[in-house]
N, C-alpha and C positions, 0 to 999 in steps of 0.2 A: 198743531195737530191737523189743523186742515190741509196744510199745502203737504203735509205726507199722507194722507186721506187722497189730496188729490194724485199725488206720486204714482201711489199703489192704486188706484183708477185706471189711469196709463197704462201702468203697467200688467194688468192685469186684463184688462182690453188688450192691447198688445199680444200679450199670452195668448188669446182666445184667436182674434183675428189672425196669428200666423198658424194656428192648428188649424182654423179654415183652410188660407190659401196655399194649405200644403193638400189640402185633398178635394181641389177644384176640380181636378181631371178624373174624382171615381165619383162613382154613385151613391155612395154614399154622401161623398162633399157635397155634391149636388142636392141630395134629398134634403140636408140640411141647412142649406140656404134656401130652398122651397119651403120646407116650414118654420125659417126665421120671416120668410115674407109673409105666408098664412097667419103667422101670431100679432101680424100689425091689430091691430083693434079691437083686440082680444083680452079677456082678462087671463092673468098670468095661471088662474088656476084650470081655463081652457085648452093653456098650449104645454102641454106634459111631456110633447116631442121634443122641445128644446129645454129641460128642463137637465137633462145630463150633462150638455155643453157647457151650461150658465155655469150650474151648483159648484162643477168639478174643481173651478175655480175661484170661486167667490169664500172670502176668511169667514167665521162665523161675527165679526162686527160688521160686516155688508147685509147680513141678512134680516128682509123686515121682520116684523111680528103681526101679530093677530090677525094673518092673512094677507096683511097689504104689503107692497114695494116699500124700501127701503127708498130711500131718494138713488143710493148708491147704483140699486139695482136696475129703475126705472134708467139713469143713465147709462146704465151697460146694454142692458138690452134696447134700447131706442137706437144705440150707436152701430149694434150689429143686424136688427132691422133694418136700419140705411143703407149699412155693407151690403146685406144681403139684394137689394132694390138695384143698386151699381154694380154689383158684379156680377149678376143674372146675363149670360149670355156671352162673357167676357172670358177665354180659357186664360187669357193672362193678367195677374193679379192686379189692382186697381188700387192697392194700398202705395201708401208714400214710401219713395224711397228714401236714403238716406237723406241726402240734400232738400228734401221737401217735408222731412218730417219736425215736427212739432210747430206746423204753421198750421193755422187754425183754419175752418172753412171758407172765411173769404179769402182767404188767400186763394184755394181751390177755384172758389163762383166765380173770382175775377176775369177769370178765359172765357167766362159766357158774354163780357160787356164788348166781345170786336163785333162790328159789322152793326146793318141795321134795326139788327132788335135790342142794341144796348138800352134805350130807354124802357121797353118793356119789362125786360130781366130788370134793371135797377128799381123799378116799382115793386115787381114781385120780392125782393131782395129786400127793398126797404118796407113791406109789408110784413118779411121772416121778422126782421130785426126789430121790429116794432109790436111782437104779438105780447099777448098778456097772461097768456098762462102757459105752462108747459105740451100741453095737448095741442094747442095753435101754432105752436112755434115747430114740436115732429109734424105738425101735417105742412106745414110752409117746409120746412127741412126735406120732407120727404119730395114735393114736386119739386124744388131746387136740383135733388140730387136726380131725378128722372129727367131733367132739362140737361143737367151736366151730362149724363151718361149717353143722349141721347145727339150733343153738338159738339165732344170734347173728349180728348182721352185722357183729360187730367187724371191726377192722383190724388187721393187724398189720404192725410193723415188721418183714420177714424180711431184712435186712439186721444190724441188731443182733443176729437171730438166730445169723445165721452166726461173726457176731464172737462171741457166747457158747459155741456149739459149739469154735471153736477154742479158747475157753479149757479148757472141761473137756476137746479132747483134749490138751492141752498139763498134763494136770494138775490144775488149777486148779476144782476140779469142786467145792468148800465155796464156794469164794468165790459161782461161780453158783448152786449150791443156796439159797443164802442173799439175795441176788440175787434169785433169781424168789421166792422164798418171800414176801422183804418187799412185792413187789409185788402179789405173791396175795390175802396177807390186810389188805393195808394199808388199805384204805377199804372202809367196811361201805356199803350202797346201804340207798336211805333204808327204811323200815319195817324193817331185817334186826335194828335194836334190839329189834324191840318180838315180834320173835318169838322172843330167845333166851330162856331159862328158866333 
């Protein structure tokens, strides 16, 4: 049940994120990634403006009750609060393409470790992977992805992201740690041998 739980996460993010960057270039698009950014830190019953984009696609087993986020839901929208932070300013899409999708966010952060601020990024990186509750972890997520956006024209998959959010809130928060970590540090880029010591 869960890993088709997580399937339809995917895919349903998925769904969402390309109805975005099909309307990056109007005003609308735009308006809607401006108050997917405004609803960061908000409670869900504050941000009413995104509440068409979510709903339209979410089954009725995603949706919480007695007011609060379903786990499901908190991971869809944190994933497209992120979207919205990296693609802010960007006319050409920032999602993964073929070839880069279903690799998780280290794979993405790994393009911040060239050059001289690898050791800081790998702190900030190993303080995401290290947080303890799910609001620590989108606020390390969120300066990650403002680092990325701001030294790097990587892509990311934010669909498989959403699918990882739900695992760490379901728990499952080593398996991800472990997870982005291997992807983090798993391939050195070429000269980064010749400058360790």
């Amino acid at each position: 049940m869960m890993e088709s739980q997580q399937n339809e996460i995917y895919n349903i993010t998925q769904k969402i994120l390309v109805k975005l960057a099909s309307t990056l270039e109007t005003s609308s698009g735009k308006a809607m990634l401006a108050k997917l950014r405004n609803s960061i830190g908000k409670s869900i019953i504050r941000t009413i403006d995104i509440w068409p984009l979510l709903f339209e696609y979410l089954p009725e087993s995603f949706l919480g009750t007695d007011g609060h986020l379903s786990k499901e839901e908190q991971a869809i929208i944190t994933t497209l609060q992120l979207y919205a932070i990296h693609q802010q300013g960007n006319s050409k899409s920032i999602l993964a393409n073929q070839e880069d999708r279903f690799n998780n966010i280290g794979h993405s952060l790994k393009s911040l470790r060239i050059g001289d601020d690898s050791i800081a990024v790998d702190r900030r990186f190993n303080a995401m992977i290290t947080s303890s509750t799910f609001e620590e972890l989108s606020n390390h997520l969120r300066h990650m992805i403002r680092l990325l956006k701001s030294k790097s024209n990587v892509q990311v998959d934010y669909a498989k992201l959403a699918e990882d959010l739900y695992q760490f809130l379901r728990g499952n928060r080593e398996k991800i740690r472990l997870s982005w970590a291997r992807e983090y540090y798993r391939y050195s880029y070429k000269g980064d041998d010749e400058n360790d010591e």
